[in-house]
C-alpha positions as CSV (number, residue, x, y, z in Angstrom):
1,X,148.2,144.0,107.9
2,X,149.2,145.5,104.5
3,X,150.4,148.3,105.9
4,X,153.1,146.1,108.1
5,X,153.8,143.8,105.4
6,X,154.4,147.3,103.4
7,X,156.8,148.3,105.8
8,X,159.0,144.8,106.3
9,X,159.1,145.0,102.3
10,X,160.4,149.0,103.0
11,X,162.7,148.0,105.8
12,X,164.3,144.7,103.9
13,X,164.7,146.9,100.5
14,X,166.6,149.4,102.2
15,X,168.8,147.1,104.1
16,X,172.4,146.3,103.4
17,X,171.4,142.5,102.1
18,X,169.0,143.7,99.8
19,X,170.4,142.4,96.5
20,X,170.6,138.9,98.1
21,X,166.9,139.1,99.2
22,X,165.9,140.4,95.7
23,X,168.0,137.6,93.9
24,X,166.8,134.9,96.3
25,X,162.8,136.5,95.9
26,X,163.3,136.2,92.3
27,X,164.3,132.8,91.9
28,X,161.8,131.1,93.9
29,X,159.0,133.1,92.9
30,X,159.7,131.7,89.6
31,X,158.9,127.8,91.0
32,X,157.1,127.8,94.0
33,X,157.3,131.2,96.1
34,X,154.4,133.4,96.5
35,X,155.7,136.9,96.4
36,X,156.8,138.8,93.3
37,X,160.1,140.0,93.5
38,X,158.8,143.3,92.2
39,X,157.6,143.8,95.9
40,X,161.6,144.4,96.1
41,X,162.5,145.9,93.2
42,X,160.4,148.6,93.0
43,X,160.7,149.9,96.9
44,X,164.9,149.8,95.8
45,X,164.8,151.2,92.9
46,X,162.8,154.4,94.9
47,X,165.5,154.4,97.6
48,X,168.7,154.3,95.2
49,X,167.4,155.0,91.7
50,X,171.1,155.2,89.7
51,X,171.5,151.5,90.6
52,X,167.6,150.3,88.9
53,X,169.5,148.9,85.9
54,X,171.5,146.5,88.0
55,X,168.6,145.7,90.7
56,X,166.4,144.9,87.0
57,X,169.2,143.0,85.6
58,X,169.4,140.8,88.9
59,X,165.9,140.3,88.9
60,X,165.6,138.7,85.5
61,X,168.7,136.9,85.8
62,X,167.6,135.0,89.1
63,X,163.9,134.8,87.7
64,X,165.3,133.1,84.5
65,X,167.5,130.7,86.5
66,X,163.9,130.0,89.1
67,X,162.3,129.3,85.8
68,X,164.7,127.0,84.8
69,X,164.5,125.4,88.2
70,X,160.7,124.9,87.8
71,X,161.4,123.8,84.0
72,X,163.1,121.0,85.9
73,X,160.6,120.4,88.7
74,X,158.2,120.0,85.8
75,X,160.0,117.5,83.3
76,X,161.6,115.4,86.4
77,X,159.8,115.9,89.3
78,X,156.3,116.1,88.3
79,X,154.3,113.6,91.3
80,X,157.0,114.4,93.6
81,X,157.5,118.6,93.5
82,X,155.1,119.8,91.1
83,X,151.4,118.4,91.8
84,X,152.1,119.1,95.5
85,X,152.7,122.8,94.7
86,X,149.8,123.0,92.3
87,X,147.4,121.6,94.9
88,X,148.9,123.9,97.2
89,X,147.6,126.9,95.3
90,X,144.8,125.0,94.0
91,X,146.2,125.8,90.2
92,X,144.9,122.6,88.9
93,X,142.6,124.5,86.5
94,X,144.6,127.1,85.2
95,X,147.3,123.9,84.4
96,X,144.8,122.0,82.3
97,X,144.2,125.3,80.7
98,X,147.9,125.7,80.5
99,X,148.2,122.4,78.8
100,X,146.5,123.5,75.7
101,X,147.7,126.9,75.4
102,X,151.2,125.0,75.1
103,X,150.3,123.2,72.5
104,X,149.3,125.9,69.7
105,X,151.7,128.7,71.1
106,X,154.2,127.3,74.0
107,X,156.8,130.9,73.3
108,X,154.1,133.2,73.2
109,X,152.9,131.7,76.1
110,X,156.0,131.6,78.2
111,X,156.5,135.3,77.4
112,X,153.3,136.6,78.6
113,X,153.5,134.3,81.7
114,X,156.9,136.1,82.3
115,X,155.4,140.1,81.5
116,X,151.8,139.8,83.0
117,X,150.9,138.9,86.2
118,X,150.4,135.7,85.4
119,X,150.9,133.0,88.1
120,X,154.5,132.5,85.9
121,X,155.4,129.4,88.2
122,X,152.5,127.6,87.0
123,X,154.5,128.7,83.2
124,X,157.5,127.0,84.6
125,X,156.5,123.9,85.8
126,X,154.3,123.5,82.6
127,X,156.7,124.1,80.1
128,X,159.0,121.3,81.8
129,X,156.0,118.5,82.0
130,X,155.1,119.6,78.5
131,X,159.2,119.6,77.0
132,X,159.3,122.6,75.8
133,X,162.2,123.8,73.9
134,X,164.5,124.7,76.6
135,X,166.3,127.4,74.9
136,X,163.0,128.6,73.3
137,X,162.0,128.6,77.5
138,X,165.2,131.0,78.7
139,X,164.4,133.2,75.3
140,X,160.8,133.4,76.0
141,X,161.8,133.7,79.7
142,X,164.6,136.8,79.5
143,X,162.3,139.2,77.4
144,X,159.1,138.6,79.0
145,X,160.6,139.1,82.6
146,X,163.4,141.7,81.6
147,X,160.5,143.9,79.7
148,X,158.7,143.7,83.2
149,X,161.6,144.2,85.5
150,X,163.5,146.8,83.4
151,X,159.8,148.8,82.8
152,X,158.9,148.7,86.4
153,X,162.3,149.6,88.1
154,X,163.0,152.5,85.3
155,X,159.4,154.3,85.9
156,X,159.9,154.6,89.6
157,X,163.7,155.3,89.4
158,X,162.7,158.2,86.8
159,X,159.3,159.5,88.4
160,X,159.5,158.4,92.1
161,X,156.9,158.0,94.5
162,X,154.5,158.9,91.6
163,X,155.3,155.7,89.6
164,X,155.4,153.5,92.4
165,X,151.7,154.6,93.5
166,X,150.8,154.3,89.6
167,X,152.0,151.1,89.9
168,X,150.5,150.4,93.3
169,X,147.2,151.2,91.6
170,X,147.1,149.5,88.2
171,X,149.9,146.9,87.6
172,X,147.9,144.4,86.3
173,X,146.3,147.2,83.7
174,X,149.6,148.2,83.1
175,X,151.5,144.8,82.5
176,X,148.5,143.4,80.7
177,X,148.6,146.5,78.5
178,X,152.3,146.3,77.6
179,X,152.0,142.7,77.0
180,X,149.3,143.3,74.2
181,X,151.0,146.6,72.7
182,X,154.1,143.5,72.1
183,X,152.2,141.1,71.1
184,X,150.0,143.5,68.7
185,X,153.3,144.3,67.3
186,X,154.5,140.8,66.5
187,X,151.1,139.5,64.9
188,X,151.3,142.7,62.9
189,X,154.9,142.0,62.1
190,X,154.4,138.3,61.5
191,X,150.9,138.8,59.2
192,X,151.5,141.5,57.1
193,X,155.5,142.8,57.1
194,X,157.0,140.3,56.7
């Protein structure tokens, strides 16, 4: 099953419409799709490796604009769109969890939603039912998903098929690393530089 599902991914990378698939991916996996759109990225930035800067630039724009979307699901369409979608996934949990993690650090939280494999819909929706700072949201948003996309597509365009099975292998190691490396960095630079 994989392995077709591999394949379709393959086939629908490689095709002429792959930018729209990869734009359309990335904005409703940011609200209330299932699949990442790096199941797109990655394969095109393998099969046409001088264009990874636009097919990473795509991807966080259309994720941003998805995250908006679910921003608004969550500040105006709670009952109607959001608890559906969250009992769908059965994500109630992780949203009460959610809840306070918004309260003592909503743009820390919103960035490592967007870098880690973190469900980052759940991220969306939250930050709308919980009014986050919108612009602090898009901020939060563009470097936490363009760190991912722009790492991700770069690595395979530059190392090929080895990249992509390094990332096959240990994305969420890898994500979850970068993601603390940053953050590291800012608490160090917030505690003791400045």
């Amino acid at each position: 099953m994989i392995k077709k599902w591999k394949e379709k991914v393959r086939k629908a990378a490689d095709s002429e419409y792959a930018l729209i698939f990869l734009c359309l991916t990335s904005f409703a996996e940011s609200s209330f799709f299932i699949i990442p759109p790096d199941t797109l990225l990655i394969p095109m930035s393998l099969f046409d490796p001088k264009k990874w800067k636009r097919f990473a630039f795509f991807t966080t724009l259309f994720s941003v604009l998805g995250g908006v979307f679910g921003y608004g699901i969550g500040m105006f369409l709670f009952n109607q769109v959001a608890k559906p979608i969250i009992d769908f996934y059965h994500l109630w949990d992780k949203f009460d969890y959610v809840k306070t993690l918004y309260a003592n650090y909503d743009f820390l939280v919103v960035f490592v939603a967007g870098l880690t494999p973190l469900p980052y819909k759940v991220f969306t929706i939250a930050a709308g039912v919980f009014k986050m700072n919108l612009l602090g949201f898009v901020v939060a948003s563009i470097f936490g998903r363009g760190i991912r996309f722009f790492i991700e597509a770069f690595l395979v365009a530059r190392f090929g098929e080895d990249a992509l099975e390094f990332l096959e292998k240990h994305f969420v190691i890898a994500t979850v690393l970068i993601a603390l490396i940053i953050i590291g960095g800012f608490l160090i630079y917030s505690y003791f530089l400045r």
